[in-house]
C-alpha positions, 0 to 999 in steps of 0.5 A: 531686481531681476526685471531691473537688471534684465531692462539694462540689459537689453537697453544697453544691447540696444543702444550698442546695436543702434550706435553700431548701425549708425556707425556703418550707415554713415559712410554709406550715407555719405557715399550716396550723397556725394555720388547721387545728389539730387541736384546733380542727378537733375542736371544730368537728365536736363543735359540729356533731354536737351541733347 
C-alpha cells in the first residue's frame, strides 16, 4: 500500500506542477505571439531591405 500511496503522491505533486507551469506560460506565450508574430517580424525586415 505504501508504493500506491507514494505514486499518488507524486502523480498528484506532478500534475499540480504541470498546471502551475502551464498556467504561467500562457500570458507569456500569448504576449510573445501578440508582439513577435512571424508574419509581422517578415514585413518588417522586407520594409527595412527595401528602404
Amino acid at each position: 500500500m505504501k508504493a500506491k500511496n507514494l505514486l499518488n503522491q507524486t502523480l498528484k505533486q506532478f500534475i499540480v506542477c504541470a498546471s502551475a507551469l502551464l498556467l504561467l506560460a500562457t500570458p507569456l506565450f500569448y504576449l510573445l505571439t501578440k508582439y513577435y508574430y512571424a508574419e509581422d517580424m517578415i514585413d518588417i525586415i522586407e520594409a527595412v531591405h527595401q528602404g
